[in-house]
Structures are given as C-alpha cells and as structure tokens.
C-alpha positions in Angstrom: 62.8 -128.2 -124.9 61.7 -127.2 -121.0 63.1 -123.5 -120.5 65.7 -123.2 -117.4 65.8 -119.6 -117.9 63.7 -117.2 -116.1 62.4 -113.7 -116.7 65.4 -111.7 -116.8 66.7 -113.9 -119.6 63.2 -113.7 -121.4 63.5 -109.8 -121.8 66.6 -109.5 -122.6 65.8 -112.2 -125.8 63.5 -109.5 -126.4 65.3 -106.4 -126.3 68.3 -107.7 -128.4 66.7 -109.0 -131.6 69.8 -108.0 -133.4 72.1 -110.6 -135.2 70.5 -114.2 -134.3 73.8 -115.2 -133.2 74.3 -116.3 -129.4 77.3 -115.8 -127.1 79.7 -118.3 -127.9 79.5 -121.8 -126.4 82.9 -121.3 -125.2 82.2 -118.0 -123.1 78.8 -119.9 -121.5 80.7 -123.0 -120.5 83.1 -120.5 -118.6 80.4 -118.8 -117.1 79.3 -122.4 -115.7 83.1 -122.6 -114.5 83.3 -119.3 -112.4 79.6 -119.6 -111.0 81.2 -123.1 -109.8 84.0 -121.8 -108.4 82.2 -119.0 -106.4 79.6 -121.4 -105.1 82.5 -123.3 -103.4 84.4 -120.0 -102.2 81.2 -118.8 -100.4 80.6 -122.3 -98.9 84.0 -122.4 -97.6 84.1 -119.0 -96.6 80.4 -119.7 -94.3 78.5 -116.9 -96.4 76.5 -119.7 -98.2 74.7 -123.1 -96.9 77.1 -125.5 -98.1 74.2 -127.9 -99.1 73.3 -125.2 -101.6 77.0 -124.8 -102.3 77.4 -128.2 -103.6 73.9 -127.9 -105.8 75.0 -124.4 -106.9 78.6 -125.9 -108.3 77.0 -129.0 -109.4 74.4 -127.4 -111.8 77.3 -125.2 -112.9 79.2 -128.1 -113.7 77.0 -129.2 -116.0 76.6 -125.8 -117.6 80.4 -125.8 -118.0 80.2 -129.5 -119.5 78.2 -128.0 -122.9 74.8 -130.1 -121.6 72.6 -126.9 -121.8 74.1 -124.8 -124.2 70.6 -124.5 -126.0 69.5 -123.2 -122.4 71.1 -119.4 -123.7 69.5 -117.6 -126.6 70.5 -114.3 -125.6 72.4 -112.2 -129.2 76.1 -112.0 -128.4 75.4 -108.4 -128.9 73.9 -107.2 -126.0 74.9 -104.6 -123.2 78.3 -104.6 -123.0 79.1 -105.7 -119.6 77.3 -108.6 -120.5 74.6 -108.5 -117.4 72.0 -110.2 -119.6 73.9 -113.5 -120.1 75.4 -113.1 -116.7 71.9 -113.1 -115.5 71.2 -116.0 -117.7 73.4 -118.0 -116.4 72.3 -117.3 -112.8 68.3 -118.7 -113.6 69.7 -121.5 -115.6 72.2 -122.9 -112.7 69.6 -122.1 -110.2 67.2 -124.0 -112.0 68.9 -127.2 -112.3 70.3 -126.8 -108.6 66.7 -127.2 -107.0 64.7 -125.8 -105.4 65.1 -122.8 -102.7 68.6 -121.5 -105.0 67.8 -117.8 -105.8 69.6 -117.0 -109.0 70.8 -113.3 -107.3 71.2 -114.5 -103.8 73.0 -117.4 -104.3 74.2 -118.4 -107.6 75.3 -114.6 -108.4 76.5 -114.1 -104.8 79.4 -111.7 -104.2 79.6 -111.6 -108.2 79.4 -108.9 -110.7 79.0 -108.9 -114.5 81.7 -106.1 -114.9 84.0 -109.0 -113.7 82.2 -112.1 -114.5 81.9 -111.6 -117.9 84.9 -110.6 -118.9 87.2 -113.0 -117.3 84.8 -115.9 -119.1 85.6 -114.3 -122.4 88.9 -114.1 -121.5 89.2 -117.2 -120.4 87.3 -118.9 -123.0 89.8 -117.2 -126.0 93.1 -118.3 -123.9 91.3 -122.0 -123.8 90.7 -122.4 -127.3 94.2 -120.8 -128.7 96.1 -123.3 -126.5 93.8 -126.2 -126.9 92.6 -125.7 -130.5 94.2 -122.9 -132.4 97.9 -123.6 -131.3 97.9 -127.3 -132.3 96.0 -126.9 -135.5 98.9 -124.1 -136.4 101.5 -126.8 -135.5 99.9 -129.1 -137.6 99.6 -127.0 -140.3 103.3 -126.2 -140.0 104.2 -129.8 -140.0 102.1 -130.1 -143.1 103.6 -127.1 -145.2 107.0 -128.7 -144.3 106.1 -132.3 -145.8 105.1 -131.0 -148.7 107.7 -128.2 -149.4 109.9 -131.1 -149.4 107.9 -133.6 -151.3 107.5 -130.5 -154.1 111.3 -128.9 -153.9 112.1 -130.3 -157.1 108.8 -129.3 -159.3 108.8 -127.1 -161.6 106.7 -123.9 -160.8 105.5 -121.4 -162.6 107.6 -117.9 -162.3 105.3 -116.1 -159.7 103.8 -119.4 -157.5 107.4 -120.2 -156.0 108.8 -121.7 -152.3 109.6 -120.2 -149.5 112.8 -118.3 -149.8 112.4 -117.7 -153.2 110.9 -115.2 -155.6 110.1 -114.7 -159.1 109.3 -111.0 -159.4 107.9 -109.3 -162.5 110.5 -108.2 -164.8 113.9 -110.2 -164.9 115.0 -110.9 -161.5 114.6 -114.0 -159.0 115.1 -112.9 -155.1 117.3 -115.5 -152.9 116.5 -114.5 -149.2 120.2 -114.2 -147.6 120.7 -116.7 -144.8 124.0 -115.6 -143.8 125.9 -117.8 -145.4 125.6 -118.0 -148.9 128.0 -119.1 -151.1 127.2 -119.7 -154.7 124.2 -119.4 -156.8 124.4 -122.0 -159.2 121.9 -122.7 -162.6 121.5 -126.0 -164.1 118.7 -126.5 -167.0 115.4 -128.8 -165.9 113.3 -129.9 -168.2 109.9 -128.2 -168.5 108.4 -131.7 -168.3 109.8 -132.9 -165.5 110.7 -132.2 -162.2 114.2 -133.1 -162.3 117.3 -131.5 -163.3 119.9 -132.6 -166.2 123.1 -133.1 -164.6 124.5 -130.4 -166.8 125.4 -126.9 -165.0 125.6 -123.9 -167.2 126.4 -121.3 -165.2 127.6 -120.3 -161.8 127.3 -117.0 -159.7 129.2 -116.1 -156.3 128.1 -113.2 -154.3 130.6 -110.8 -156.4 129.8 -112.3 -159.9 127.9 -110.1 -162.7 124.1 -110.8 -162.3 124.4 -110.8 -158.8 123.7 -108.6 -156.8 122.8 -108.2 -152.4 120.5 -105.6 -151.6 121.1 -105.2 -147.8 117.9 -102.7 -147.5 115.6 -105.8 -148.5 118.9 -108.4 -146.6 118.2 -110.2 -150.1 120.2 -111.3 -153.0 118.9 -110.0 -156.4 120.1 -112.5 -159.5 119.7 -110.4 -163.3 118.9 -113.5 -165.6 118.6 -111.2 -168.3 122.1 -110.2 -168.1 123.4 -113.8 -168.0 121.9 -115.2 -171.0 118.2 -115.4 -172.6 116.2 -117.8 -170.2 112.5 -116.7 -171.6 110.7 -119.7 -172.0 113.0 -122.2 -170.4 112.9 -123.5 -167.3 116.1 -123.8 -164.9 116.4 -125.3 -161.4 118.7 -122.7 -159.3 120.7 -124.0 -156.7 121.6 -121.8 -153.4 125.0 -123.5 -152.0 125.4 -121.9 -148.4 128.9 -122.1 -147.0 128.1 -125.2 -145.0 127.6 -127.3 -147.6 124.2 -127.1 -147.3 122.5 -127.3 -150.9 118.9 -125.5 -151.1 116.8 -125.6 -155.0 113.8 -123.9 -156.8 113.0 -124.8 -160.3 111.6 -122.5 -162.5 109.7 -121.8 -165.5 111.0 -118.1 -166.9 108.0 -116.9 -169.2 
C-alpha cells in the first residue's frame, strides 16, 4: 500500500505506540466530511482557488466514502485535541487532491483541531446511534416482544421469570401494579407442559389474605405460603386487570 500521509502523520505513528488501535473509521470518515465542507466554504467565500476547492472536497469525499481508511494509523490515543489525526487527514486529502494542495494552507485552511476534531467525534457518535444503534434496539425490542408472547405460557423456573413478574427467594411472587388490577387468580399447570388444567383453585383480590400492595416498591406482594403448600408444584398465575385484560406467568415453586 502507497503511503498518502506525509511527515507529520509519520511522527506522530511514532510517538504514540500505545494501544495498536486507530481512531475509529467513523470519526476519519467525518474528518473527510468537514475538510469537504470547508474546501467549499473558502471557495465560495474567494479565500481559496476554486479549482483547488473542488480537488480539496473531492479527495475528501473520498476519505469520507471509507476508500482510505487504511491511509490513518495514528493510536486513537494521542494528544487530546486530536492535532495528529487532524494533521493526518490534511496530507492524506492533499495527497489525493494533486498536486500544488498544501495540507496547512489549503486543506486545513481557516480550521483548527480544537474544533475539527471534536465535532467529527461528535458527529460520528450521533451518526451511528441513529443509523445503527437506534434500529438494532428497535429490532431487538420487536424481538423480546415475539418471543415473550410465543413463551407466555411455559413453565419457568421460580427465579428466570417474564417481565412484570418475580419469583423472589423465600415465599413470595411480585405482580408489578399497572393501575388497574383486579384479581390474582391461581390455576395448577402441569410441570410437563406449558398449559394450564382448566381447573382454578384459588383466587385473590387486592384485599384477600396472601395479598398484599406495597406502594413503596408500587408492587403487589402474593404470600403462597400462606395460601396453601405450593413447593414443588408448578402453578400458572393469572393477573385479571379491571379491563378485562388477562395477563399469565407459569411457575415452578421449588
């Protein structure tokens, strides 16, 4: 591979033999960006040839595409303002820009790294949490939901439980409070099988022994141990909210 970087770049590879990990890909293609952008500010603005504007904004275009990311080997910990891959980026875009392009005098014109720099980090995080980070989360979400349906009505052991429910240590299982509850009600599940025998044994409102809300925690707390001996069995509870609305757990009580 033909080095595009000069001497500035060189030294610096030198003087920060530190982690072997370069800037990010993300910041350098940023870097491309705003060197772009100023080339075409100063070319507007009459403070640089416009031929070498268009060469200046070009190469940084292509910086900015990810083509020369092997072009900057400088150790993402460096001085902090980040002058040495600020200066890297100058020789490389002057470089592939031609000749006559000074990487100081034109590429870095009106520029500093105190402000370069930053705003390609910046920009760079902001770029990837909206374009990657954000959608993989919604993804994710959209998978957690298929599956927490698909799995409602599987029996779980005590302490590896859905959303909105708890098995705690000891002799209690926590209901989350949604506002609206109504009735807690137990039917007996099979331990081999996911789904519940029609029978229902028991049936708790929000006043009923065993039952208990704990405003500090905005929880319901349901005793088993006071309602009968459930050790060993398995039970599927079933959270009626006042709307009708039916919500289930099964669990194995060990």
């Amino acid at each position: 591979m033909a080095k595009l970087y000069g001497g500035e770049t060189a030294k610096a590879v030198a003087n920060f033999k530190i982690s072997g990990e370069p800037v990010p890909a993300e910041v350098i293609h940023w870097l491309g960006r705003i060197k772009g952008a100023a080339a075409e500010v100063n070319g507007d603005l009459g403070l640089l040839d416009r031929k070498l504007a268009k060469a200046i904004s070009g190469a940084a275009a292509e910086v900015a595409s990810g083509a020369h990311d092997r072009q900057f080997p400088i150790d993402v910990f460096q001085t902090g303002s980040g002058t040495s891959s600020n200066m890297n980026a100058n020789e490389v875009i002057a470089k592939l820009a031609g000749a006559g392009v000074h990487p100081n005098d034109h590429v870095n014109m009106g520029q500093s790294s105190n402000d370069v720099f930053p705003s390609a980090v910046h920009l760079a995080a902001l770029d990837v949490a909206v374009n990657e980070t954000l959608p993989a989360l919604k993804l994710l979400e959209k998978s957690f939901a298929k599956k927490a349906s698909q799995f409602k009505n599987v029996v779980k052991a005590g302490r590896v439980v859905p959303v909105k429910w708890s098995l705690m240590t000891g002799d209690s299982v926590y209901v989350e409070d949604t506002g609206t509850f109504r009735s807690l009600t137990s039917q007996a599940t099979s331990c081999s099988s996911s789904a519940p025998l029609d029978a229902v044994e028991e049936s708790y409102t929000s006043g009923s022994a065993g039952l208990r809300y704990d405003s500090a925690t905005n929880q319901f707390i349901f005793n088993w141990q006071t309602s009968s001996s459930w050790k060993g069995k398995c039970r599927t509870l079933v959270l009626e909210l006042a709307d009708g609305q039916r919500q289930q757990a099964s669990f194995r009580f060990q």
